[in-house]
Backbone as a ProteinNet text record, in pm:
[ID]
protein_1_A
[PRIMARY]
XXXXXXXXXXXXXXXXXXXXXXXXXXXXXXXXXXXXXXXXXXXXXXXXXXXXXXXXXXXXXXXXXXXXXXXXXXXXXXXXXXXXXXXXXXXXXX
[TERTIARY]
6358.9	6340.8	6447	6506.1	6680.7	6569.7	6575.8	6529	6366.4	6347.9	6180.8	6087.6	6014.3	5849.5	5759.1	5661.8	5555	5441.3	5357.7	5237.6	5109.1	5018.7	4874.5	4774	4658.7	4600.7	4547.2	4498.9	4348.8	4503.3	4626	4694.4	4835.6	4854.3	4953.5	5015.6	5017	5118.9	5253.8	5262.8	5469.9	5491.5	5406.3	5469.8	5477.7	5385.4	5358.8	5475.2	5508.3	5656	5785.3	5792.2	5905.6	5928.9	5809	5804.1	5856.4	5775.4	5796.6	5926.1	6018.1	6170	6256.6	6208	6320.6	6319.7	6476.7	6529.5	6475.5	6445.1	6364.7	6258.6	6166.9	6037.4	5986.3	6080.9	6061.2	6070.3	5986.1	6005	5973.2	6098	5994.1	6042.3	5903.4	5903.1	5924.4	6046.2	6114.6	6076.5	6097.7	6077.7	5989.3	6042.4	5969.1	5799.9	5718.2	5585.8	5517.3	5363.3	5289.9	5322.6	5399	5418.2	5391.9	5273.9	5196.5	5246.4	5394.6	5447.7	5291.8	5216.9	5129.8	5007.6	4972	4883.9	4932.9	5107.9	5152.4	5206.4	5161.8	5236.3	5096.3	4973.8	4845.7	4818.8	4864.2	4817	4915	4988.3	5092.1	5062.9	5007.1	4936.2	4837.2	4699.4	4603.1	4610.6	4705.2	4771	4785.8	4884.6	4974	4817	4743.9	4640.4	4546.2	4534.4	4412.2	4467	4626	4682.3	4741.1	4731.6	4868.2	4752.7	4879.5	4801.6	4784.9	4719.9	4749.5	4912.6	4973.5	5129.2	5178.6	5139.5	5257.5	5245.5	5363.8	5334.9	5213	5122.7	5054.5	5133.9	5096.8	5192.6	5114.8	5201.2	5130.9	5182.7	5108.2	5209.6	5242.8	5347.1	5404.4	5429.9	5390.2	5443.4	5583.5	5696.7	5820	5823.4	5691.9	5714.6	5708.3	5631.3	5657.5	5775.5	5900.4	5982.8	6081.7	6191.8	6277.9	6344.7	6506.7	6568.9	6680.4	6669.5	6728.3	6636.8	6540.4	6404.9	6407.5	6440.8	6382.8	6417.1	6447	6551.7	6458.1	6558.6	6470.5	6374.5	6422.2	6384.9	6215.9	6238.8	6094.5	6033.8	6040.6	5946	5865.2	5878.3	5776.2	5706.4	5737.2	5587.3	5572.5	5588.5	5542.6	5418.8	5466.4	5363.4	5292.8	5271.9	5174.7	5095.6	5117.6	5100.1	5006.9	5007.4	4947.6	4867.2	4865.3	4712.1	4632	4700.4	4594.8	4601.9	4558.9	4635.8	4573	4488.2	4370.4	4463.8	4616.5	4666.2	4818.7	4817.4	4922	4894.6	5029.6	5005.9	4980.3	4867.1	4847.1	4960.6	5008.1	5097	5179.1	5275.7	5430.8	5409
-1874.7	-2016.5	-2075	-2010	-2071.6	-2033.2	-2121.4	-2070.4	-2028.3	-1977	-1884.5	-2070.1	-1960.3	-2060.2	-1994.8	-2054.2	-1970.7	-2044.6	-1970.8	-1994.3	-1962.9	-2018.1	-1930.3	-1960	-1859.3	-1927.4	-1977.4	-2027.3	-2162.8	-2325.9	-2287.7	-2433.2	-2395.9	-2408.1	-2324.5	-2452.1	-2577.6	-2666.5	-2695.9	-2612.5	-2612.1	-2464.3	-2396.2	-2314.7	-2411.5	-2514.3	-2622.8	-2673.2	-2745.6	-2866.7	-2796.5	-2626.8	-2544.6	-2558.7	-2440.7	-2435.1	-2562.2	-2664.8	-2814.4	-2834.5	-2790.9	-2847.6	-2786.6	-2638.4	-2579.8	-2646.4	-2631.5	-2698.9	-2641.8	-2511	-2456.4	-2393	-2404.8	-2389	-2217.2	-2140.1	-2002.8	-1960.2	-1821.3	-1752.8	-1590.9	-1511.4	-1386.7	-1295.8	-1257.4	-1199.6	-1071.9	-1014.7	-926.8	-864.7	-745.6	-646.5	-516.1	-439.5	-330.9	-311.5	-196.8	-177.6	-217.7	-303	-310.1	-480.7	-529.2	-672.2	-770.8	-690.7	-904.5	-979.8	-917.8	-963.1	-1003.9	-928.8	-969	-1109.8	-1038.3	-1170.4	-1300.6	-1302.8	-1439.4	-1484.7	-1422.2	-1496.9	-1487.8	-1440.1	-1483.7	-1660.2	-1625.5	-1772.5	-1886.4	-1875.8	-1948.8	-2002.4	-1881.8	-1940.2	-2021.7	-1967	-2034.6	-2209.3	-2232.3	-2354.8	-2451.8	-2375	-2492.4	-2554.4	-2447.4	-2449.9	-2562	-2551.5	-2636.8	-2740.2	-2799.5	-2913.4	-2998.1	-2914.5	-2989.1	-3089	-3167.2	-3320.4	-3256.8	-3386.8	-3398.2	-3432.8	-3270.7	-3288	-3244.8	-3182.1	-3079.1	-2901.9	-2881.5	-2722.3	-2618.2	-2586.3	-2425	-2326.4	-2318.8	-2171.8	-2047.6	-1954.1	-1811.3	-1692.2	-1622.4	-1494.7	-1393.6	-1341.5	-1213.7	-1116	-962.4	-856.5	-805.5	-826.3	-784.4	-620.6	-533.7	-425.6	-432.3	-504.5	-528	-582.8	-586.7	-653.5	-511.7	-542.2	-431.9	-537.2	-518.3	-612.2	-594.8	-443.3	-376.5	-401	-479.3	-482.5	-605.8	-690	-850.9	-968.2	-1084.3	-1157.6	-1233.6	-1233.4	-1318.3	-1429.5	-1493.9	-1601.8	-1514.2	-1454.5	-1378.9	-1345	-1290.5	-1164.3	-1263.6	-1390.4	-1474.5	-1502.8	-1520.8	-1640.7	-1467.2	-1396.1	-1214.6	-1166.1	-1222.2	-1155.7	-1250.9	-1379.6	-1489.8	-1444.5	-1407.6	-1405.6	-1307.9	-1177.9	-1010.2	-1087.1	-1159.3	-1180.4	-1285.8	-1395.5	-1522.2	-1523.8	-1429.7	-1400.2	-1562.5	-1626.1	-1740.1	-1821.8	-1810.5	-1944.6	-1901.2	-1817.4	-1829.1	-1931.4	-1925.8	-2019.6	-1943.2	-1940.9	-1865.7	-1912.4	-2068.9	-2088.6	-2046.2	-1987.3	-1896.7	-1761.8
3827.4	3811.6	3719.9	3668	3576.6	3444.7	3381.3	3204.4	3238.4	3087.7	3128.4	3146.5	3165.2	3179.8	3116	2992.3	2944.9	3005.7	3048.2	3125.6	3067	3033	3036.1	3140.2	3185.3	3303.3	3268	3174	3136.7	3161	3134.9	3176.6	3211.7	3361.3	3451.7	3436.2	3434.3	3473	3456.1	3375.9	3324.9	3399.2	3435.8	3562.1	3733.4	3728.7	3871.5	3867.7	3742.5	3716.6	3771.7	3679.8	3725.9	3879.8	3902.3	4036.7	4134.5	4125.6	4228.6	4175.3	4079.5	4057.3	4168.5	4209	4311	4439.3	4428	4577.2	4716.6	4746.1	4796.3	4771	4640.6	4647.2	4682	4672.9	4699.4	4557.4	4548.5	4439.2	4453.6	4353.1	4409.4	4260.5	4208.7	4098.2	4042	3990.1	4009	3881.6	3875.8	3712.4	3722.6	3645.4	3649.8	3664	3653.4	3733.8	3553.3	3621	3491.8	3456	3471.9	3353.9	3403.5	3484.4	3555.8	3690.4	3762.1	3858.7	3975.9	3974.9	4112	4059.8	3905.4	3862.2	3884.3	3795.6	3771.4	3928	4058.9	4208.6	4251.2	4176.3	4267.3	4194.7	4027.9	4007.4	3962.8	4045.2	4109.8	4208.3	4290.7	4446.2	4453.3	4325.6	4303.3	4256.8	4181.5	4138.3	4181.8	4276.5	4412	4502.7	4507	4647	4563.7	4475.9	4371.1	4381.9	4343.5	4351	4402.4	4551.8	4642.2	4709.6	4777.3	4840.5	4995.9	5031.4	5230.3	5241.4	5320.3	5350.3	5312.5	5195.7	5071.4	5248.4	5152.1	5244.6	5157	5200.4	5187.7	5175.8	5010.9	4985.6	4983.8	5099.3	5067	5012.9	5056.7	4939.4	5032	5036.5	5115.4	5032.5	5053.6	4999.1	5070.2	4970.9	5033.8	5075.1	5053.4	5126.1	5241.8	5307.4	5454.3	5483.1	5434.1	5499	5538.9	5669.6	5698.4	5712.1	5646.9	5665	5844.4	5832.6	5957.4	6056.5	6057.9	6208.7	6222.5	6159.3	6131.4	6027.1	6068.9	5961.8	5853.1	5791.8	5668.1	5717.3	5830.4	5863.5	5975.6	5989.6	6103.2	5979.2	5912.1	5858.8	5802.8	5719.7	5666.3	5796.4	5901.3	6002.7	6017.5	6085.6	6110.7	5991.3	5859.1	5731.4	5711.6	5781.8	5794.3	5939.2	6048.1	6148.1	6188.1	6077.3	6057.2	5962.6	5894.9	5798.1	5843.8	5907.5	5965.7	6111.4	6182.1	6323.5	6401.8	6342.8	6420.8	6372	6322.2	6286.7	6391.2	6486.2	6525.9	6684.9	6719	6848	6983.6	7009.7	7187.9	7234.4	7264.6	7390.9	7398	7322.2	7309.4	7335
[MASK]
++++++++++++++++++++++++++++++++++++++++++++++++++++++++++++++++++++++++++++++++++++++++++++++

C-alpha cells in the first residue's frame, strides 16, 4: 500500500481510506509464516463488505496457491478462484 497502515480490528478505517486510495484496489499480503497475513485480508474483506454502497465492486479473497502462472493468466485465475467457490454465480449461457 506505499507507507505502513496501523490497523486495529475494533477500528479498521485508516486501513478502508488506504485501501479505497489504490488506483487498482488490489492487494496481496506478503511476509513470512505467523504475522497475521490471513487475519489482516479476512478483515479487510470483512470491512469493505460492511461498508461498501449499491455499485462499489464485492471484494473477495483468493488464495494465490491456487494460482499456476504456466496454466492460466493473471487475468483467468481471479473469475476461475471465484468460479470454484461460488459456482451459482457463474454464467450457464457461455
Amino acid at each position: 500500500m506505499g507507507a505502513p497502515v496501523a490497523c486495529r480490528a475494533g477500528a479498521p478505517h485508516e486501513l478502508v481510506r488506504a485501501f479505497g486510495g489504490l488506483r487498482r484496489r488490489r492487494q496481496v499480503p506478503l511476509g513470512r509464516a505467523g504475522p497475521g497475513k490471513t487475519t489482516f485480508a479476512l478483515l479487510l474483506l470483512l470491512v469493505l463488505l460492511r461498508t461498501r454502497t449499491p455499485g462499489d465492486p464485492v471484494p473477495v479473497r483468493c488464495s494465490l496457491s491456487s494460482c499456476d502462472p504456466r496454466r492460466e493468466s493473471t487475468g483467468a485465475w481471479p473469475r476461475r478462484s471465484v468460479a470454484d467457490a461460488y459456482p451459482y454465480l457463474t454464467d450457464r449461457e457461455r
